[in-house]
PAFIZA-25599 format. One record per residue (C-alpha): residue number from 0; x, y, z. Coordinates in Angstrom, 2 decimals, m for minus. Example, Ala and Ser with C-alpha at 12.3 -4.5 7.8 and 13.67 -1.06 7.14 Angstrom:
ATOM   k      xx      yy      zz
ATOM   0   12.30   m4.50    7.80
ATOM   1   13.67   m1.06    7.14
//
This chain:
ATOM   k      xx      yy      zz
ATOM   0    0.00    0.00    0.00
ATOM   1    1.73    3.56   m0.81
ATOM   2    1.45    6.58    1.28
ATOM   3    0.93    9.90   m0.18
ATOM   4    4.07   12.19   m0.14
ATOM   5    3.17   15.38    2.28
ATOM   6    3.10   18.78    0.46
ATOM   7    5.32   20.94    1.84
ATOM   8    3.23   24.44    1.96
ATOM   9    4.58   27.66    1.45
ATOM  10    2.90   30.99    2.16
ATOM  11    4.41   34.26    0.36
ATOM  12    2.89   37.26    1.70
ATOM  13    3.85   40.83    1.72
ATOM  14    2.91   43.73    4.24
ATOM  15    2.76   46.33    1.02
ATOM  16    1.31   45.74   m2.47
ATOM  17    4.20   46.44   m5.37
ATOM  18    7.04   44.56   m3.83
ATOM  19    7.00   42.09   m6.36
ATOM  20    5.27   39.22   m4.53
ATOM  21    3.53   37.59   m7.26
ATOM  22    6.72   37.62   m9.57
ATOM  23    7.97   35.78   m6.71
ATOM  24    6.06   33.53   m6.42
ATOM  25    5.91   32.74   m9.55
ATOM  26    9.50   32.86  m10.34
ATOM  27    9.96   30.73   m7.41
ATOM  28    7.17   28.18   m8.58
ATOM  29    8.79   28.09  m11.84
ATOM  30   11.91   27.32  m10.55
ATOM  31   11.08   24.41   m8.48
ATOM  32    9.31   22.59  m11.37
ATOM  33   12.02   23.10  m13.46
ATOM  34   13.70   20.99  m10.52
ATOM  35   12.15   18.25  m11.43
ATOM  36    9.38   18.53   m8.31
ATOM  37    5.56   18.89   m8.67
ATOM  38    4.70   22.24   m8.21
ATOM  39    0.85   24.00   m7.52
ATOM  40    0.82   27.27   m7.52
ATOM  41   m2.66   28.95   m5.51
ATOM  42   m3.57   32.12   m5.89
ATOM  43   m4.63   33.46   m2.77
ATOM  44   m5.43   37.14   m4.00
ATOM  45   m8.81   37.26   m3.84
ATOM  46   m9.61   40.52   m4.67
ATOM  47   m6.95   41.31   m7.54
ATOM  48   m6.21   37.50   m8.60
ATOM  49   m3.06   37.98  m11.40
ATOM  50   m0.66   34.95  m10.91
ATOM  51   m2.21   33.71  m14.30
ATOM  52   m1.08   36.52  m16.41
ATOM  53    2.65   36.38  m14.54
ATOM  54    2.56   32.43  m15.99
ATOM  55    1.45   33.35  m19.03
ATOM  56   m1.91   31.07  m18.52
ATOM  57   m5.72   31.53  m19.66
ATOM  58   m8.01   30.73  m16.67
ATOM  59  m11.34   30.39  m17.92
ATOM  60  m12.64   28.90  m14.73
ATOM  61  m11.70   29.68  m11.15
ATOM  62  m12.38   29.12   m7.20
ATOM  63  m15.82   30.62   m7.47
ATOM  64  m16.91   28.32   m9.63
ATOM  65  m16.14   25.59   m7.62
ATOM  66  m17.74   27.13   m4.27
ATOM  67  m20.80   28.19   m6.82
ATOM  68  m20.89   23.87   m7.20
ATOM  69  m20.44   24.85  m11.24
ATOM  70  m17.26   22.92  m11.65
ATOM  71  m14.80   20.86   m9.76
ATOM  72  m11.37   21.72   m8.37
ATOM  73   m9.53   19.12  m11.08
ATOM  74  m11.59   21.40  m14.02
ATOM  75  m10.25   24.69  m12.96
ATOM  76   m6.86   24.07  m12.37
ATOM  77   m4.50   25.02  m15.33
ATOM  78   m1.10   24.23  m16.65
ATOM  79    1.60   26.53  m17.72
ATOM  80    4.08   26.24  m20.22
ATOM  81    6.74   25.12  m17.07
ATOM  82    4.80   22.25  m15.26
ATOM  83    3.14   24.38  m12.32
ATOM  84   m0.53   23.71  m12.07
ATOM  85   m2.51   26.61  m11.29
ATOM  86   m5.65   27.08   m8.74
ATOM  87   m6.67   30.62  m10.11
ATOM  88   m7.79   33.03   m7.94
ATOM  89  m11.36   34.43   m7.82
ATOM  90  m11.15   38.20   m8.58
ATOM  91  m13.32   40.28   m7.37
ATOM  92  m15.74   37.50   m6.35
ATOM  93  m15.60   36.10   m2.72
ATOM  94  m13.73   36.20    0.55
ATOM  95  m12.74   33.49    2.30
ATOM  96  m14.45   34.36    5.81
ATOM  97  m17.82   34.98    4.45
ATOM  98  m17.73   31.54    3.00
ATOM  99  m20.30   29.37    5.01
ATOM 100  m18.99   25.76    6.82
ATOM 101  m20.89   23.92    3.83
ATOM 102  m19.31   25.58    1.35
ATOM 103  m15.32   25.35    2.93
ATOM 104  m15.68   21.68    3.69
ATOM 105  m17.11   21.40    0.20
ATOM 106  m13.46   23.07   m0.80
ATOM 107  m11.81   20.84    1.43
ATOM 108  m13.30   17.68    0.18
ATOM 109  m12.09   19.11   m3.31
ATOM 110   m8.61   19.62   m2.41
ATOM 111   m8.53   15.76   m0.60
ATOM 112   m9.96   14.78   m3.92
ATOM 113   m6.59   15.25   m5.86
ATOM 114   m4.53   12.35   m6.47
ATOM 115   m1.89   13.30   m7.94
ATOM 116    1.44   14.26   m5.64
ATOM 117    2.41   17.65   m4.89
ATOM 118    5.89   18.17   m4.07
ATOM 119    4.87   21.79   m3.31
ATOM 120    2.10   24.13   m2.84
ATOM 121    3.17   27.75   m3.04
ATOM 122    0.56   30.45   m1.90
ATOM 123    0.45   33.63   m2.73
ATOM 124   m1.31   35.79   m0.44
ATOM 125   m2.89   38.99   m0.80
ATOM 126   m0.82   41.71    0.58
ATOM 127   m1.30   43.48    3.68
ATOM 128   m2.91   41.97    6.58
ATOM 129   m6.56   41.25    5.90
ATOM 130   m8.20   38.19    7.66
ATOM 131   m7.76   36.34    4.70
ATOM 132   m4.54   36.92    4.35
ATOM 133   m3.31   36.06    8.10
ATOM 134   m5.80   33.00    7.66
ATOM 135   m3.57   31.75    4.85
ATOM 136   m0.34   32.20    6.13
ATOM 137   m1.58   30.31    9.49
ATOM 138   m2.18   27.24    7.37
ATOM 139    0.93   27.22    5.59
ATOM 140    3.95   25.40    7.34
ATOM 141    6.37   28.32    6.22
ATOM 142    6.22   31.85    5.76
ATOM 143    7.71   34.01    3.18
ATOM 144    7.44   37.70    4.06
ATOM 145    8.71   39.96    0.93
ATOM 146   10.09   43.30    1.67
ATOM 147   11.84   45.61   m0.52
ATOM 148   14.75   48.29    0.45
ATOM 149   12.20   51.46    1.41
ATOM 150   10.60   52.84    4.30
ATOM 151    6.91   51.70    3.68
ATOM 152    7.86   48.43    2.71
ATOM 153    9.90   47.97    5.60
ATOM 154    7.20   49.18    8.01
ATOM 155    4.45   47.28    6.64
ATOM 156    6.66   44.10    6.14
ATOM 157    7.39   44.88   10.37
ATOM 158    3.72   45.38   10.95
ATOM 159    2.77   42.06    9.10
ATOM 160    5.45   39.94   11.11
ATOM 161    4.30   41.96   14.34
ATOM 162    0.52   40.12   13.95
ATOM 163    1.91   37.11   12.68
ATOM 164    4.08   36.38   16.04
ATOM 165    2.37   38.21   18.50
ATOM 166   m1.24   37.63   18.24
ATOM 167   m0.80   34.03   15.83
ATOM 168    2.34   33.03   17.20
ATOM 169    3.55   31.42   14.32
ATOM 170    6.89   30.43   13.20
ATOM 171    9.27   29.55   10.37
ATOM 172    8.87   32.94    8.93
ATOM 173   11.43   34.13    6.01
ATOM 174   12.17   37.71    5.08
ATOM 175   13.11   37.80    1.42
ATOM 176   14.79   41.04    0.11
ATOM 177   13.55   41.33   m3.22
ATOM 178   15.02   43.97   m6.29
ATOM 179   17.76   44.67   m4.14
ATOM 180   21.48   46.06   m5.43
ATOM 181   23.41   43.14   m4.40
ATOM 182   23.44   39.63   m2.26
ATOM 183   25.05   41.84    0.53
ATOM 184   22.77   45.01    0.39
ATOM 185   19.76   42.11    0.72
ATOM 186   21.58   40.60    3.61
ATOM 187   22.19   43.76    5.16
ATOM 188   18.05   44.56    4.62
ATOM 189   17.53   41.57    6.43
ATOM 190   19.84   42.10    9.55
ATOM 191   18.05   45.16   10.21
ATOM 192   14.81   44.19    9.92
ATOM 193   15.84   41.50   11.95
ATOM 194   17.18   43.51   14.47
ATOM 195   13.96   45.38   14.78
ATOM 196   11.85   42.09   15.73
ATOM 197   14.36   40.46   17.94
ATOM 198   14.73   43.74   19.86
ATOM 199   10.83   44.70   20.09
ATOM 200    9.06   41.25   19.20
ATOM 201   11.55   38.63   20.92
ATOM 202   11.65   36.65   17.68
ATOM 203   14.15   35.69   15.38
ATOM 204   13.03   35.37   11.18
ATOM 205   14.71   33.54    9.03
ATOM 206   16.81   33.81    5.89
ATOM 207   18.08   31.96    2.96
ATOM 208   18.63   34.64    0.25
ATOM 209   18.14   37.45   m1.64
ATOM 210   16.61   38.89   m5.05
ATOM 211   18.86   41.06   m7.11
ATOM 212   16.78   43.47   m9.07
ATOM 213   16.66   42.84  m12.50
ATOM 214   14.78   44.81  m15.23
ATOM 215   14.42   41.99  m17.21
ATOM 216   12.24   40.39  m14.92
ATOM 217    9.77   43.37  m16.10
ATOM 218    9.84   42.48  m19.30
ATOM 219    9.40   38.80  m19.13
ATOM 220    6.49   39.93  m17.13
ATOM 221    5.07   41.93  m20.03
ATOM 222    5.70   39.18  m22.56
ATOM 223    3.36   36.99  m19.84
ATOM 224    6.12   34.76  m19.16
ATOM 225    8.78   33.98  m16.00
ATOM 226   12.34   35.59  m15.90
ATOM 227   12.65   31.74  m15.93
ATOM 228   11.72   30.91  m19.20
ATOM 229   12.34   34.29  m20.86
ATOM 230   15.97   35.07  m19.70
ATOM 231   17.70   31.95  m18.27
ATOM 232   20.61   33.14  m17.88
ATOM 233   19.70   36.73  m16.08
ATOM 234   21.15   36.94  m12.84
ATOM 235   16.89   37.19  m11.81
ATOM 236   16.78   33.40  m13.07
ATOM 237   20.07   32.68  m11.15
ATOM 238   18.45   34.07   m8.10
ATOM 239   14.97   32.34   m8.36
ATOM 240   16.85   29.08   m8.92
ATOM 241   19.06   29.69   m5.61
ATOM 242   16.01   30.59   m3.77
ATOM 243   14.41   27.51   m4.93
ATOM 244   17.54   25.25   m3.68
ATOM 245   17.58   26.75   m0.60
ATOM 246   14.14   26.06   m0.35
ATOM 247   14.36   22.39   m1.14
ATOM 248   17.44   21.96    1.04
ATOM 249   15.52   23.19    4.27
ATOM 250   14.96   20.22    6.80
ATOM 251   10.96   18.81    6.44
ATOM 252    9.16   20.26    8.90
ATOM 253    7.94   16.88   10.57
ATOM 254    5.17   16.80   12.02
ATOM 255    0.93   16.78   10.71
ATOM 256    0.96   19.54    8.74
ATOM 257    1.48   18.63    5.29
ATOM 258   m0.61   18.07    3.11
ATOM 259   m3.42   19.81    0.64
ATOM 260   m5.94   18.36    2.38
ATOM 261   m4.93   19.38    5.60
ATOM 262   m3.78   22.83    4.64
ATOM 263   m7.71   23.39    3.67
ATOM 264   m8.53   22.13    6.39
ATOM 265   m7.21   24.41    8.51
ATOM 266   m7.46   27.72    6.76
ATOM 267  m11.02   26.90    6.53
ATOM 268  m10.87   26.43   10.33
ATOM 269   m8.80   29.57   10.90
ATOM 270  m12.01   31.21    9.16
//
C-alpha cells in the first residue's frame, strides 16, 4: 500500500502591495518545477487575482466556480508552459471568511480529492494583513514575508510579522529582500529588519537569500512569461533558482501539517 508524499506548503505574503510578490512567487514556482518537483501554484489574492497573467496562462474557470458547485477543483486548475498547475484566484468574487462551513468543507473535500502528488504548494497571499490573508499564512507550514529596500515596505513588512508572532504566534517565517542592489545590500536589509523584531518582538526570522533586481524580470512579465523561461541566464533566473535550492534543502518540517488536504482544512478552520 503507498502513502501519499506530504506537500510541503509555502505561504508568500507581503505587508505592502508592489514589492513584487507575485513575480515571486511565480518565479519561485517556476523554478522548483524546473527541478524536477511537482509544483501548484494557488492564488490566494482574492480581490486582484493575477498569478495567471505572470505564468502566461488563460483561466477560464476559477475558485468561485467551484464554491458556486459549477465545476470541480480538477476542471479549474491550469497548466503553464513550465509544469506548475494553477488554482486561479477568484477576482473580485468572494472572501474566504464569508464563505459558510458547507461551502469550505465542500473546498476541502475538493482539495482531498486530488490524487496526484504535490511536491509543493506555493501560496500567494494577498498583501497586507486582511483576515484572509493572516488566515492563509496560518495554514501554511512556512512563511515568506517579501520586503523591498524602502521605508513603507519595511514598516508594513514589520507590521505584518508583528501580527503574525504576536497575536498568531507562528513560526518559520522568512524575510526575502527582493530587487535589491546586491546579495550583501539584501543581507544587510535583512539584519536590520531583523534587528527590529528580535529587539521589540523577541523573535528571530529567518533567511536563505536574496533577489537582485533585474529589469528583465519586467519584461518577461510583459511578454506573460517567468524571468525563468524568458531570460535563463539573467542573474533574476540565477536568483529564483538559488532561492528555490535553498528552499528544497531546508529540513521537512515533521510533524501533521502537510498536506493539501490538511492545509484546507485548517485555513477553513482559521475562518
Amino acid at each position: 500500500m503507498s502513502t501519499k508524499r506530504k506537500t510541503e506548503v509555502i505561504g508568500i505574503a507581503s505587508g505592502k502591495g508592489g514589492v513584487g510578490k507575485t513575480t515571486l512567487s511565480v518565479n519561485l514556482a517556476v523554478a522548483l518545477s524546473m527541478m524536477g518537483k511537482s509544483v501548484m501554484l494557488l492564488d490566494g489574492d482574492l480581490g486582484l487575482a493575477n498569478a495567471q497573467i505572470a505564468l502566461g496562462c488563460q483561466a477560464s474557470f476559477n475558485l468561485s466556480h467551484v464554491i458556486a458547485g459549477q465545476k470541480t477543483l480538477k476542471e479549474i486548475i491550469v497548466t503553464s508552459r513550465t509544469g506548475v498547475k494553477l488554482v486561479p484566484g477568484a477576482s473580485g468574487v468572494y472572501h474566504m471568511a464569508d464563505l459558510s462551513p458547507a461551502i469550505t468543507a465542500g473546498i476541502v473535500q475538493s482539495f482531498s480529492e486530488l490524487d496526484e502528488e504535490i511536491d509543493y504548494l506555493i501560496v500567494d497571499a494577498a498583501a497586507g494583513i486582511a483576515p484572509s490573508v493572516l488566515a492563509f499564512m496560518e495554514a501554511c507550514q512556512r512563511r515568506f514575508i517579501v520586503v523591498r529596500d524602502e521605508p513603507s515596505s519595511i514598516a508594513d513588512a514589520y507590521g505584518i510579522i508583528k501580527v503574525m508572532t504576536r497575536d498568531l504566534d507562528l513560526d518559520e517565517i522568512y524575510l526575502i529582500p527582493n530587487m535589491v542592489e546586491s546579495q550583501a545590500a539584501g543581507a544587510q536589509l535583512f539584519r536590520r529588519v531583523n534587528d527590529v523584531c528580535d529587539r521589540f518582538l523577541g523573535k528571530s526570522l529567518q533567511y536563505i537569500t536574496s533577489i537582485e533586481a533585474d529589469e528583465l524580470v519586467l519584461t518577461a512579465l510583459k511578454k506573460y512569461q517567468s524571468i525563468m523561461e524568458f531570460a535563463p541566464g539573467s542573474s533574476g533566473a540565477r536568483d529564483f533558482r538559488r532561492l528555490a535550492d535553498a528552499l528544497a534543502s531546508l529540513p521537512v518540517i515533521d510533524h501533521a501539517s502537510g498536506g493539501l488536504q490538511f492545509f484546507m482544512e485548517r485555513l477553513v478552520k482559521q475562518n
